[in-house]
C-alpha positions in Angstrom: 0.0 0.0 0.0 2.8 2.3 0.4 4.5 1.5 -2.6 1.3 2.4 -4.5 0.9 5.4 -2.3 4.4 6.3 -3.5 3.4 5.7 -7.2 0.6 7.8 -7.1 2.3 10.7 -5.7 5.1 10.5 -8.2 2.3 10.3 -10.7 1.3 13.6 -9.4 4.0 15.6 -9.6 4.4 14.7 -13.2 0.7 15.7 -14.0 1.8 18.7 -12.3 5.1 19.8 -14.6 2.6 18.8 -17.5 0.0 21.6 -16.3 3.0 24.1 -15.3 4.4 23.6 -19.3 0.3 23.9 -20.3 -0.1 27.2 -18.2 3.7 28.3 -20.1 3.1 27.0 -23.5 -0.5 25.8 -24.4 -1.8 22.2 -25.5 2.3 22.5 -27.2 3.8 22.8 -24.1 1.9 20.3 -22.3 3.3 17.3 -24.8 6.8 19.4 -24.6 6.5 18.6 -20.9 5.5 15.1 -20.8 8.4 14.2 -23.1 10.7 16.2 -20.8 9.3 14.7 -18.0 9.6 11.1 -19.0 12.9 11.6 -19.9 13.6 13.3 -16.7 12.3 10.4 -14.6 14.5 8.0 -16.7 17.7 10.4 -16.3 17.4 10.5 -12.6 17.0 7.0 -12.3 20.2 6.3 -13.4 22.0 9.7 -12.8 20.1 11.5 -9.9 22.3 10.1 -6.9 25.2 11.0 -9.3 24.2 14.9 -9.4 23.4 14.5 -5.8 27.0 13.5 -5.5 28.4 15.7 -7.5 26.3 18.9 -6.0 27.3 18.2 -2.4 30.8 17.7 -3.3 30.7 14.2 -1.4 34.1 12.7 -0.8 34.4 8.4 -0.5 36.3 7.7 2.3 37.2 3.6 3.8 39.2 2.3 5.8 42.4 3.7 5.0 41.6 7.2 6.3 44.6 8.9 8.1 41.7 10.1 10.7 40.8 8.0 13.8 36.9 9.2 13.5 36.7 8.4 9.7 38.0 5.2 10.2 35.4 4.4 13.1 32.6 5.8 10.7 33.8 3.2 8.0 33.8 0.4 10.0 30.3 0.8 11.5 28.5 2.0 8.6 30.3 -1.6 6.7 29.3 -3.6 9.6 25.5 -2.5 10.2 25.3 -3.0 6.6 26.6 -6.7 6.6 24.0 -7.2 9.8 21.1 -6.0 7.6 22.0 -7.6 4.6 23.0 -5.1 2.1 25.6 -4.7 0.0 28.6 -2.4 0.7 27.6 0.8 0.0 29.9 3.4 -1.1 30.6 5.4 2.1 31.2 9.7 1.4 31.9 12.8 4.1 30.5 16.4 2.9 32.5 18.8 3.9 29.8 21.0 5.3 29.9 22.3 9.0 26.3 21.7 9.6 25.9 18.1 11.2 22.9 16.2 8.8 23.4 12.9 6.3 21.8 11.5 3.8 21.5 8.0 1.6 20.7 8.2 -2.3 21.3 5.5 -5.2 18.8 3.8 -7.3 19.0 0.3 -5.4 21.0 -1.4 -2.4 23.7 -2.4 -4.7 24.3 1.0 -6.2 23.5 3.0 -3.4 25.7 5.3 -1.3 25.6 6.7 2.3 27.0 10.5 3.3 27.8 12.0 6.5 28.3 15.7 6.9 31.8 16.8 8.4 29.5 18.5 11.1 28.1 15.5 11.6 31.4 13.1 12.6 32.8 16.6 14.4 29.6 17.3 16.7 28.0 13.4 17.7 29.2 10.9 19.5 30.1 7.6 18.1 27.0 6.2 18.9 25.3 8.8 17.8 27.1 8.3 14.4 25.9 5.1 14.0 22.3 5.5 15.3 22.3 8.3 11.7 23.8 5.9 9.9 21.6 3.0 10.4 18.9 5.1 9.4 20.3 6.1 6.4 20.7 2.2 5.7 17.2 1.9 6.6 16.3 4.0 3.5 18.5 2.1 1.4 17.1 -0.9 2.9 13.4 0.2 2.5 14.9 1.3 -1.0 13.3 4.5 -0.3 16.2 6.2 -1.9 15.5 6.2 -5.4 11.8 7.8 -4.5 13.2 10.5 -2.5 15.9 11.4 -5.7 13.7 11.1 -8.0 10.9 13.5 -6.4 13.7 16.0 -5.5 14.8 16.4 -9.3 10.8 16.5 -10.4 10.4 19.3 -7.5 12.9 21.5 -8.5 12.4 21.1 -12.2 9.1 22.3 -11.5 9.9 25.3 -9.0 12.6 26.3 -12.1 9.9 25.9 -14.9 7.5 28.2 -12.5 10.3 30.5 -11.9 10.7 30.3 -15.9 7.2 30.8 -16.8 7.1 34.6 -16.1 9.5 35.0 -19.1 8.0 32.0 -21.5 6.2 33.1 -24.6 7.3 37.0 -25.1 5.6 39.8 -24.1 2.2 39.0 -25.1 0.6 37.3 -22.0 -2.6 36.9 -23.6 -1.0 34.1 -25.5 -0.5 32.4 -22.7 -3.9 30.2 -20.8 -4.4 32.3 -18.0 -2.7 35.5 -19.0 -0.7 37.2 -16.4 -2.5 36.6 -13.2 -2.3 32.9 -14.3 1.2 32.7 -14.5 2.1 34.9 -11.3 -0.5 32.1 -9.7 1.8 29.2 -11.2 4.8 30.8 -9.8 3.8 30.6 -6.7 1.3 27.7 -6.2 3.1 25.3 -8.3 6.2 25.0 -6.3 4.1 24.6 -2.9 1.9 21.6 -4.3 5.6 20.4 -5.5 6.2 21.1 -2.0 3.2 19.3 -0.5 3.7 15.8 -2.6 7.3 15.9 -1.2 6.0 16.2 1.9 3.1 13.5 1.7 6.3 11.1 0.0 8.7 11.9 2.7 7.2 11.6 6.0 6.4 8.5 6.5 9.2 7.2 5.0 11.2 9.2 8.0 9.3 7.5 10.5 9.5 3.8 8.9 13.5 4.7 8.3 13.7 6.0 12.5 12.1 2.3 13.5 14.7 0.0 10.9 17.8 2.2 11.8 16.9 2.0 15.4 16.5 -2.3 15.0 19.6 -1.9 12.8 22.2 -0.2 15.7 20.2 -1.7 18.0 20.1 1.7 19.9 16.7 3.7 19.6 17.8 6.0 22.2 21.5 6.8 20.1 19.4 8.0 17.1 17.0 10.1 19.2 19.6 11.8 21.1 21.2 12.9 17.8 17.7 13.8 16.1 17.8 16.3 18.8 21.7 17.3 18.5 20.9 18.1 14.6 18.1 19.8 14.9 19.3 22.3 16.9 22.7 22.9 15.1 21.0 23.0 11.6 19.0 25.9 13.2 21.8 28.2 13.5 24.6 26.6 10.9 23.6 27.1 7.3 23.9 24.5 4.6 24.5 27.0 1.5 24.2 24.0 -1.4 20.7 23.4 0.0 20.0 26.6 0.4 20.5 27.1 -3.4 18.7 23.3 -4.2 15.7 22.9 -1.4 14.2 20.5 -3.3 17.3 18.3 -2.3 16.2 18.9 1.5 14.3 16.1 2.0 17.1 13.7 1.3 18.9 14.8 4.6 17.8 13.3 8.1 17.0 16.3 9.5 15.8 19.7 7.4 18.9 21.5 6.1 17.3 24.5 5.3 15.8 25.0 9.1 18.6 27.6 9.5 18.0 29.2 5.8 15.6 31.7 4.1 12.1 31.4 5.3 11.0 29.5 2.0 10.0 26.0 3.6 6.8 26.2 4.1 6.2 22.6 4.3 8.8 20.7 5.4 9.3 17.1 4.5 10.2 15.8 7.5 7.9 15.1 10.9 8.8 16.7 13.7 11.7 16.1 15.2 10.1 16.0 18.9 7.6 13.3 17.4 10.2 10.9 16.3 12.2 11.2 19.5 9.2 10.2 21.5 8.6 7.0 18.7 12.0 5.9 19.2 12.1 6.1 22.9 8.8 4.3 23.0 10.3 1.2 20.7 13.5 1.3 23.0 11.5 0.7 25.7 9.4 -2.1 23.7 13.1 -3.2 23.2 14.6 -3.6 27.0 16.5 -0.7 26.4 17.6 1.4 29.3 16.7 5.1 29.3 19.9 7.2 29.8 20.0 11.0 29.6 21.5 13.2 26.7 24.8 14.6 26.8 24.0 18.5 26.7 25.8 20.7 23.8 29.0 22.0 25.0 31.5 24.3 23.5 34.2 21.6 24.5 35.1 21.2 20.8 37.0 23.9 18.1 33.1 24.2 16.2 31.8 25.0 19.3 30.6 21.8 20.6 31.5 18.7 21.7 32.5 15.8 19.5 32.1 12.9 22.0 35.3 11.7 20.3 38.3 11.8 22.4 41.1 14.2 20.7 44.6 14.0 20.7 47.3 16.4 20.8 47.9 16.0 17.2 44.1 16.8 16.7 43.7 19.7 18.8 44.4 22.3 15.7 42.1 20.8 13.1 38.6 21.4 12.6 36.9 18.2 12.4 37.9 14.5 11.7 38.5 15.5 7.8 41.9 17.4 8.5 
């Protein structure tokens, strides 16, 4: 039922680029649009999580990383991965002070897993590894493809909507709905883009929270970190997503919470919500309650890693260098 859920929604948002290039271009724009669109959807399926790649400026890492905290991320993220049954994925840092991570790939064995440079310099190690198994949960739930695929259809149509106030020439009575229907289109077209992504992504976050959690076998890890990212991506802007929000919902946690006041519907639940879930199933799972460590400024960023530094390691900023 989800899966068809999923479908349906995806079939939305291409109905809705086809109206957005109807609204631009007429009954020619429309077919212009459905041709573009159904070549879009194949493109991204093999290339989106390359793009993705490519726009975050991701970085592979393994196992022969000169940094102790790199290493430690390697091995874990290999060996939840061998515990649920995947494949190896390819394993990336981003170097981006805000902590946050995402999965993307078109299937378990092409998939990929990234972690911030925020990320591995703010959480603990368990902490890590409670993000990571969620992220593995996505590629597990092969949720990952979806979530690409609606962020390139998203953005394609907020920049066609964008576009459509300089489509066609001057004469706007060429155009179905003249001028008031294409200032409508700019702005209600990338809100019901909005809204699908939304509808797509949220239970998906829950469902990913539960299979991480059962993955790193530590609800209360994940949840304590839910609540570390949150707070930092508040005040610590990520400027790639800034410039790509469609892209947002790809992340764990919102990257654009700390941005322009454009997210008016955010793709992901709230954050108190799924702390709550997950301290519910660790309970369901024998697990003891423990507090969270509170921020500190114990660290160079401004707060504390939970990693133990060396001498050697007290002059860099973060586990990258």
């Amino acid at each position: 039922m989800n899966h068809l859920k999923t479908f349906i929604l995806l079939a939305v948002l291409t109905a809705l680029f086809m109206g957005v290039g109807y609204l631009v271009g007429g009954t020619g724009g429309m077919l212009i649009a459905l041709v573009f669109a159904g070549g879009m959807n194949l493109f991204s399926y093999w290339n989106a999580d390359k793009i993705v790649l490519k726009m975050y400026r991701a970085q592979p890492v393994d196992a022969a990383h000169p940094n102790a905290v790199v290493r430690a991320y390697v091995a874990d993220v290999k060996q939840m991965a061998a515990d649920a049954g995947l494949p190896q994925p390819t394993i990336a840092i981003i170097p981006n002070d805000q902590p946050n991570a995402f999965a993307t790939g078109r299937n378990p064995a092409n998939a990929a897993v990234c972690a911030t440079t925020g990320l591995l310099d703010m959480l603990t190690r368990e902490e890590i590894r409670g993000v990571m198994a969620h992220e593995l949960a996505h590629v597990k739930n092969r949720d990952t493809l979806t979530m690409t695929v609606t962020a390139t259809v998203a953005g394609a149509i907020a920049a066609l909507a964008n576009f459509a106030m300089f489509f066609g020439g001057g004469d706007d009575r060429e155009r179905p709905g003249g001028l008031i229907g294409t200032l409508a289109l700019m702005i209600l077209a990338p809100m019901a883009a909005g809204l699908v992504q939304m509808a797509i992504s949220r239970s998906r976050e829950y469902e990913a929270d539960r299979v991480g959690a059962e993955i790193a076998g530590d609800p209360q890890a994940l949840a304590g970190a839910l609540q570390k990212i949150e707070a930092y991506a508040k005040r610590i802007h990520n400027p790639t997503a800034e410039r790509n929000p469609a892209s947002g919902q790809l992340f764990i946690i919102n990257p654009l919470a700390g941005g322009r006041a454009d997210n008016l519907f955010s793709t992901h639940p709230n954050t108190a919500n799924r702390v709550r879930a997950l301290m519910e199933l660790g309970t369901r799972m024998g697990v003891r309650p423990r507090a969270f460590a509170p921020v500190s400024a114990a660290s160079p960023s401004g707060v504390s890693t939970g990693v133990p530094v060396t001498p050697t390691e007290q002059t860099r900023r973060g586990p990258w260098g």
